[in-house]
BALUM-210124 format. One record per atom (N, C-alpha, C, O): residue in three letters; y, z, x. Coordinates in steps of 0.02 Angstrom, whole numbers, padded with zeros to 5 digits, always signed. Each point is the difference from the previous one (the first is absolute). Example, Ala and Ser with C-alpha at 12.3 -4.5 7.8 and 13.67 -1.06 7.14 Angstrom:
2
ALA-00284+00390+00660/ALA+00059+00000-00045/ALA+00060+00000+00045/ALA-00001+00033+00052/SER+00054-00069-00070/SER+00059+00003+00042/SER+00055+00037-00039/SER+00055+00008+00025/
***
This chain:
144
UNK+06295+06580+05015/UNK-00068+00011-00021/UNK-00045-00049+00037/UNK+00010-00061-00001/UNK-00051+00085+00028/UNK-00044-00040+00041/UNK-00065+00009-00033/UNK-00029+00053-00013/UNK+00008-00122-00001/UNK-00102+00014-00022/UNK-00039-00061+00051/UNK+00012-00058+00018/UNK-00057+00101-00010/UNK-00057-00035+00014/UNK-00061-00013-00035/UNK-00024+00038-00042/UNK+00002-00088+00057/UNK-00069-00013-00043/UNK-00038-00018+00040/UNK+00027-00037+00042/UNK-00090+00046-00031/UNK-00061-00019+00036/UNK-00045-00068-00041/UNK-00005+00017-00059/UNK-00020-00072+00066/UNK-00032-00025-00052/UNK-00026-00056+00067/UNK+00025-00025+00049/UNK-00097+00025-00086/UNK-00029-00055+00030/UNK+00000-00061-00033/UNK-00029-00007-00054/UNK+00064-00044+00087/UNK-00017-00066-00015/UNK-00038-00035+00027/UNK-00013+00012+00059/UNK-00029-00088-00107/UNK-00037-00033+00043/UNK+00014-00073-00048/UNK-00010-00010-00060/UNK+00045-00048+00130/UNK+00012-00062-00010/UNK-00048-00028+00016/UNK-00025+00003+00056/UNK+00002-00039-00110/UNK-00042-00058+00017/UNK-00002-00050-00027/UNK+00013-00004-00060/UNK-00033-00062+00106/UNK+00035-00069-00043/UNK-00088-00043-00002/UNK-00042-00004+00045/UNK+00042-00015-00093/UNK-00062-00026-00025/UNK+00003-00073+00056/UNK+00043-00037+00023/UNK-00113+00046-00020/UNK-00017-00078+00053/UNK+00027-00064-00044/UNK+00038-00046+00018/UNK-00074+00060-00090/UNK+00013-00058-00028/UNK+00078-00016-00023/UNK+00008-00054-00027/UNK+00046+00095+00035/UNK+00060-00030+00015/UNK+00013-00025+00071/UNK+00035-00048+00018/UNK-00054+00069+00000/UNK+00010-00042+00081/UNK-00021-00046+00000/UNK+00042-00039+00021/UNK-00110+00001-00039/UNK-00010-00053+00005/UNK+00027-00047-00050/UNK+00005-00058+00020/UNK+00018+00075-00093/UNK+00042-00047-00022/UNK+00081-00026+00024/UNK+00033-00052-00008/UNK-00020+00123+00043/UNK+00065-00001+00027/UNK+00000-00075+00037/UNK+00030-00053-00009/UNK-00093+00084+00069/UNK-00049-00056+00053/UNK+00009-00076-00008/UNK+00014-00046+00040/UNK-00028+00050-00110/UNK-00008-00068-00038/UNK+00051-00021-00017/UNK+00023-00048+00031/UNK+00006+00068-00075/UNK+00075+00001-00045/UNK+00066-00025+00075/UNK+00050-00034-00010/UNK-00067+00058+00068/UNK+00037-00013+00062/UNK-00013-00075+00013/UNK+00050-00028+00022/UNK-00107-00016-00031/UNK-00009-00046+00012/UNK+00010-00068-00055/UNK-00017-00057+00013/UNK+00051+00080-00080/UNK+00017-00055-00026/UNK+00075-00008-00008/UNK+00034+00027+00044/UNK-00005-00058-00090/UNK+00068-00027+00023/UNK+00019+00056-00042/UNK+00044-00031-00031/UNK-00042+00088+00006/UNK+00006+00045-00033/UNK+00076+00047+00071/UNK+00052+00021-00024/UNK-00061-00018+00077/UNK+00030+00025+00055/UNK+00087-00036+00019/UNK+00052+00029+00015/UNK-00070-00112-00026/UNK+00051-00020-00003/UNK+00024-00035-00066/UNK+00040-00046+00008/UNK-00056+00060-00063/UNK+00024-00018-00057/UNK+00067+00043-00012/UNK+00055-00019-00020/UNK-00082+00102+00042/UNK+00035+00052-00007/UNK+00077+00009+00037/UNK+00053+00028-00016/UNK-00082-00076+00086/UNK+00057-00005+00045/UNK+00044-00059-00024/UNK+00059-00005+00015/UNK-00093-00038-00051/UNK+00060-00059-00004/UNK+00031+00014-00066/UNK+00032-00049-00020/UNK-00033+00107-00027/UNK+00033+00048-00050/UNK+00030+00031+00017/UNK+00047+00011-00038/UNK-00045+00028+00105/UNK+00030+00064+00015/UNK+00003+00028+00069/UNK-00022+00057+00004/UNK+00043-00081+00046/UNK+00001-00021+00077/UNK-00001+00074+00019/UNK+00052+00029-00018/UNK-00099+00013+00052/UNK-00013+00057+00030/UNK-00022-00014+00082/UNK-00016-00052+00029/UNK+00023+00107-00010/UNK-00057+00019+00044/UNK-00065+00028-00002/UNK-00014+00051-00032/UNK-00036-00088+00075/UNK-00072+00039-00009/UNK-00034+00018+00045/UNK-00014-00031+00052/UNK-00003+00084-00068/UNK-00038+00063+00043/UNK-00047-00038+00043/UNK-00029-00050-00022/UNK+00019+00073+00080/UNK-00055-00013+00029/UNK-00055+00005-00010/UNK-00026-00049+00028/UNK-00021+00086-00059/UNK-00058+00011-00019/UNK-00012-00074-00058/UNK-00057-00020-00014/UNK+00113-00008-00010/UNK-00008-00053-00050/UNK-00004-00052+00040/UNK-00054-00029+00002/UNK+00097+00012+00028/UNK-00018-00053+00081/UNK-00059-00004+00029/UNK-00026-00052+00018/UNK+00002+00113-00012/UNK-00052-00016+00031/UNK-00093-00011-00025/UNK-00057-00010+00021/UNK+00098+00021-00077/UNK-00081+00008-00058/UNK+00010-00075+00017/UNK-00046-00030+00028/UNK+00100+00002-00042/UNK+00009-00087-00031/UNK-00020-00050+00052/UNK-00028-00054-00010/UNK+00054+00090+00082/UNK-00024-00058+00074/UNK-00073+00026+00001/UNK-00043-00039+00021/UNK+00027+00096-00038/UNK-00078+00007+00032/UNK-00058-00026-00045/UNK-00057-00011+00019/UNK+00086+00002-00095/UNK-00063-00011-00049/UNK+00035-00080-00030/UNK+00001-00018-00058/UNK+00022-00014+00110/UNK+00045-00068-00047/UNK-00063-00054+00023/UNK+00004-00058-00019/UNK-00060+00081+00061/UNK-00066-00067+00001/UNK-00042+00026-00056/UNK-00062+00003+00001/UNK+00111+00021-00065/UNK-00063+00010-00048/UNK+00027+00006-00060/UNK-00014+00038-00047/UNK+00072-00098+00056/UNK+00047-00016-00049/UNK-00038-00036-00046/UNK+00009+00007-00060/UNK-00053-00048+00083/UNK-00031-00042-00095/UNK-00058+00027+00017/UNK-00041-00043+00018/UNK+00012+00124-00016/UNK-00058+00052-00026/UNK+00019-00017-00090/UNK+00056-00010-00022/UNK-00107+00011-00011/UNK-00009-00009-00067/UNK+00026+00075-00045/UNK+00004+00008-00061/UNK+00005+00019+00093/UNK+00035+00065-00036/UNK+00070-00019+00021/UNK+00039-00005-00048/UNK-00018-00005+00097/UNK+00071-00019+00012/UNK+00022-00047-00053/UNK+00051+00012-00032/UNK-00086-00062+00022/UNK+00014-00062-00053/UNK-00004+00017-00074/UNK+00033-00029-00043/UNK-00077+00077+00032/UNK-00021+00045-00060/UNK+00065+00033-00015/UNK+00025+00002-00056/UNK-00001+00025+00110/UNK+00073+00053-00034/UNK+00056-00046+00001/UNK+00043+00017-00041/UNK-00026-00077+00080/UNK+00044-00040-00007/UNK-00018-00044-00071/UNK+00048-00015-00036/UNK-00092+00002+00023/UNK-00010-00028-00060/UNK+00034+00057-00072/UNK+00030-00023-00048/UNK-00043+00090+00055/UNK+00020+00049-00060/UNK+00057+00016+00017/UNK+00026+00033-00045/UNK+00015-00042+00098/UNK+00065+00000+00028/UNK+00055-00038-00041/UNK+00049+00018-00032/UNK-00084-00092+00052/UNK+00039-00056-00036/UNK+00008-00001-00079/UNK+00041-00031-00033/UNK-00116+00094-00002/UNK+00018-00029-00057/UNK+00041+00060-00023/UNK+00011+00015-00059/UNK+00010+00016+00110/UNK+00058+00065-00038/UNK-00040+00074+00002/UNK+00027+00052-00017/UNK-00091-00057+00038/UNK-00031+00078-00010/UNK+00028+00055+00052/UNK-00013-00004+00060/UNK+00057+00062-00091/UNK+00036+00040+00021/UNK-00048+00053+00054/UNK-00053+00028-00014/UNK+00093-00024+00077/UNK-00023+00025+00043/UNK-00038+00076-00029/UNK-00046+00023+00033/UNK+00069+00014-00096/UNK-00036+00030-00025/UNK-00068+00006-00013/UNK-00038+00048+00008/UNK+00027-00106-00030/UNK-00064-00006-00029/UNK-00062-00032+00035/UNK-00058-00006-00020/UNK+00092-00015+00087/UNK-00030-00042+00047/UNK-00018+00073+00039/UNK-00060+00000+00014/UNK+00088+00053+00005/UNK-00029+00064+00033/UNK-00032+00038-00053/UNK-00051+00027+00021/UNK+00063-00017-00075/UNK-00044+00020-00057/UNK-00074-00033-00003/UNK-00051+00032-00014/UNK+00054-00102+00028/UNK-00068-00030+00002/UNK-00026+00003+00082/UNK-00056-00025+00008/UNK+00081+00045+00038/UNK-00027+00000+00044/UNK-00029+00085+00031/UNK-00040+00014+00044/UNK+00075+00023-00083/UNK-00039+00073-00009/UNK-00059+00004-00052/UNK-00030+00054+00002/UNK+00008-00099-00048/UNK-00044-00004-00037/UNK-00092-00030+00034/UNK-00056-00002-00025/UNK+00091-00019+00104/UNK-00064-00032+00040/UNK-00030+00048+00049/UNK+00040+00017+00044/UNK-00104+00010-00039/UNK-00034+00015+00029/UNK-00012-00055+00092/UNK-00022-00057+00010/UNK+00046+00105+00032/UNK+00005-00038+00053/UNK-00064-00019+00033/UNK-00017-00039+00044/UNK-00011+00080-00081/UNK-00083+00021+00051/UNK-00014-00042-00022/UNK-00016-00030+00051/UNK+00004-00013-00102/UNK-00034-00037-00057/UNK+00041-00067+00000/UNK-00030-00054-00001/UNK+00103+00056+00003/UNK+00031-00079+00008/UNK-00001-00005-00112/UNK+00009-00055-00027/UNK-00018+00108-00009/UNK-00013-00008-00080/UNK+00046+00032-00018/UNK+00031+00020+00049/UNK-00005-00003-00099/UNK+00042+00003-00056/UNK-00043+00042-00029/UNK-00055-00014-00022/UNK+00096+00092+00023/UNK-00012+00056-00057/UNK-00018+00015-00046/UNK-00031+00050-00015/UNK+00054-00107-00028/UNK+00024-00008-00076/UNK-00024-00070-00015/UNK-00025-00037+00043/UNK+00034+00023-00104/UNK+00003-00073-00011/UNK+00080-00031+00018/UNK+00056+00028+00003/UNK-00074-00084+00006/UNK+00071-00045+00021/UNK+00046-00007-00048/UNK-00023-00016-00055/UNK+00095+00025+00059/UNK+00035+00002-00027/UNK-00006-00075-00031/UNK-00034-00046+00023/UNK+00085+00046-00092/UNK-00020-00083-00039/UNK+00042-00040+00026/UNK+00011-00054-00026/UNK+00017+00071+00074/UNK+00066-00052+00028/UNK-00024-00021+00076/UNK+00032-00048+00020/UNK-00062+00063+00008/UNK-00048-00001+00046/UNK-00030-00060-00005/UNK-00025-00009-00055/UNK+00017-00046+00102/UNK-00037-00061-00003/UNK-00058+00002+00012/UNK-00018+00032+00050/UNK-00036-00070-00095/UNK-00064+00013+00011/UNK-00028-00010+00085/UNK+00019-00043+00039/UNK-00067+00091-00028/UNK-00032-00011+00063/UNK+00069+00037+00059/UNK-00027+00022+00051/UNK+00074-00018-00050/UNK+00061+00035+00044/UNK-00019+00048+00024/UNK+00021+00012+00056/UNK-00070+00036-00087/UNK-00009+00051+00021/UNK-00048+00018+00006/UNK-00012+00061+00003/UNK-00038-00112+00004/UNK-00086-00009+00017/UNK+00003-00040+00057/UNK-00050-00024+00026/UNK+00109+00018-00004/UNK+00001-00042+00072/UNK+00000+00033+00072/UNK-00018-00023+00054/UNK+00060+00119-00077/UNK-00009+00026+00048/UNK-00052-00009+00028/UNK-00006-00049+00038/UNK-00047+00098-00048/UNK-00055+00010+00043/UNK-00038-00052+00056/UNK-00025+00014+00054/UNK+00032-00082-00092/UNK-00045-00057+00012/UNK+00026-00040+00057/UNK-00036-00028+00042/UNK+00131+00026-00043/UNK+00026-00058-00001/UNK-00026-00021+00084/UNK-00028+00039+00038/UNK+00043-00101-00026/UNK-00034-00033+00058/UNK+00066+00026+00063/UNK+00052+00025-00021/UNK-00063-00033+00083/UNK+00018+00014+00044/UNK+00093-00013+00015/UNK+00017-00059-00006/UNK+00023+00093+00018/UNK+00082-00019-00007/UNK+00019-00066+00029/UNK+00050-00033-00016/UNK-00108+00014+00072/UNK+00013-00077+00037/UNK-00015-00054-00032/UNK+00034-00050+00005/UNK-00094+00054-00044/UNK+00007-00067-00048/UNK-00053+00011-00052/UNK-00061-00003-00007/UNK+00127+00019-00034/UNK+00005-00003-00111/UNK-00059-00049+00001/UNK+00003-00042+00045/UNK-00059+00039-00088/UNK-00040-00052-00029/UNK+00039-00023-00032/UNK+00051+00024-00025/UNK-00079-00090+00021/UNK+00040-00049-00079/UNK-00002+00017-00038/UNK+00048-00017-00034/UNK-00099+00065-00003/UNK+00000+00023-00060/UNK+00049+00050-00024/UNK+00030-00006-00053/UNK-00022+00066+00101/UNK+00057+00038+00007/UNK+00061-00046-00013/UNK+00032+00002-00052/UNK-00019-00039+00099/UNK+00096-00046+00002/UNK-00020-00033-00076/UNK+00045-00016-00039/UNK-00098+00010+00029/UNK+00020-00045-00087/UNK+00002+00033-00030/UNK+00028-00026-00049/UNK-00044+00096+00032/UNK-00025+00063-00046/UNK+00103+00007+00000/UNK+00040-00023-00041/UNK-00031+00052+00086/UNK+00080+00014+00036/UNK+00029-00052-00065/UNK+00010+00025-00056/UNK-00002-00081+00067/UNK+00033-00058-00022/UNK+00001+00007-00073/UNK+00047+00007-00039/UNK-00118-00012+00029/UNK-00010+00020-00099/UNK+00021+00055-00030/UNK+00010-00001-00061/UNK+00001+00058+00099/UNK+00027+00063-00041/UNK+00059-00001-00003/UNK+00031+00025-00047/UNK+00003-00061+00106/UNK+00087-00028-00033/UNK+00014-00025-00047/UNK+00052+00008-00032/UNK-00101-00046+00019/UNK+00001-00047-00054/UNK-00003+00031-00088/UNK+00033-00027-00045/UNK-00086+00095+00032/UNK-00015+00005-00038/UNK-00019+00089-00011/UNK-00057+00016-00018/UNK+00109+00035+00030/UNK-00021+00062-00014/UNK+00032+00029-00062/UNK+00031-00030-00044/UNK-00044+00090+00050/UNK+00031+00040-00071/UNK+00064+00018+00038/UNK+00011+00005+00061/UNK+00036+00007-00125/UNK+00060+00031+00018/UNK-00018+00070+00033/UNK-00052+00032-00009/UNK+00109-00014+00052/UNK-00002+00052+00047/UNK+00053+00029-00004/UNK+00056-00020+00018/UNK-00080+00095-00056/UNK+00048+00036-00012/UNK+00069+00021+00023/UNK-00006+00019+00058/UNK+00067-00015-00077/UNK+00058+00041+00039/UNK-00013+00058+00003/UNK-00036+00039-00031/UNK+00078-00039+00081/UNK+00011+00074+00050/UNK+00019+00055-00062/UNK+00025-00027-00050/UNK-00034+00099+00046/UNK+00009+00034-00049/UNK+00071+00028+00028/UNK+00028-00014+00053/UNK-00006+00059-00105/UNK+00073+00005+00023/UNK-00013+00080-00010/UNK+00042+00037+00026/UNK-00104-00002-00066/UNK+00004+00053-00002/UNK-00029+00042+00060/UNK-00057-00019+00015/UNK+00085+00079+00029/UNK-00041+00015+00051/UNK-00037+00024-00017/UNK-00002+00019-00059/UNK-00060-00003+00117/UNK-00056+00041-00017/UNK+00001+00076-00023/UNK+00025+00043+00037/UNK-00048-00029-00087/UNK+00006+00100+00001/UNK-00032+00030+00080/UNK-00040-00024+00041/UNK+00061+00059-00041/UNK-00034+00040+00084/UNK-00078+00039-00053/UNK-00043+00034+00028/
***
């Protein structure tokens, strides 16, 4: 029995995962994974990492290594990064409560990837210091 089906598909991958991907490539998030679980990695991951690594302490880079360290599941870190309007550098919605104040009022503004203001690297410093818990990863999948 032979069938055919005709059906149009259409893939498309949202900008704003790419650029967290973008981001998420540039903190220790890449080799944390490797010194857990020794793979090989794709080229396209290589090369995000040599071409965007002079923009390793960008304040969003430091922003996701900061919610990294405190355990916020790669879930919820692409969940909040589909919630931002790219055109705008803003947030959809209101900010999640686990979310450090100002984290996400930094897009739009933040100062140039070559050199963080002081205020930024101390802002960075204090939200380690003092955020809301950040939810675990859910275990239930999404309904389609």
């Amino acid at each position: 029995m032979t069938m055919t089906m005709s059906t149009d598909v259409t893939v498309k991958l949202d900008d704003r995962v790419r650029l967290i991907s973008a981001v998420l490539a540039l903190t220790s998030f890449p080799d944390t994974v490797q010194a857990k679980r020794p793979h090989g990695t794709h080229i396209h991951a290589r090369m995000t990492r040599k071409n965007l690594a002079e923009h390793s302490q960008h304040p969003a880079v430091l922003d996701l290594e900061m919610l990294l360290a405190k355990g916020a599941p790669l879930e919820a870190i692409y969940t909040l990064a589909l919630l931002v309007r790219l055109d705008e550098g803003k947030l959809t919605t209101k900010a999640p409560a686990w979310l450090p104040p100002g984290a996400a009022a930094g897009a739009a503004g933040s100062p140039s990837p070559a050199s963080p203001s002081r205020r930024t690297r101390s802002r960075s410093r204090r939200h380690r210091a003092s955020a809301p818990r950040i939810p675990a990863a859910s275990s239930a999948r999404p309904r389609p």
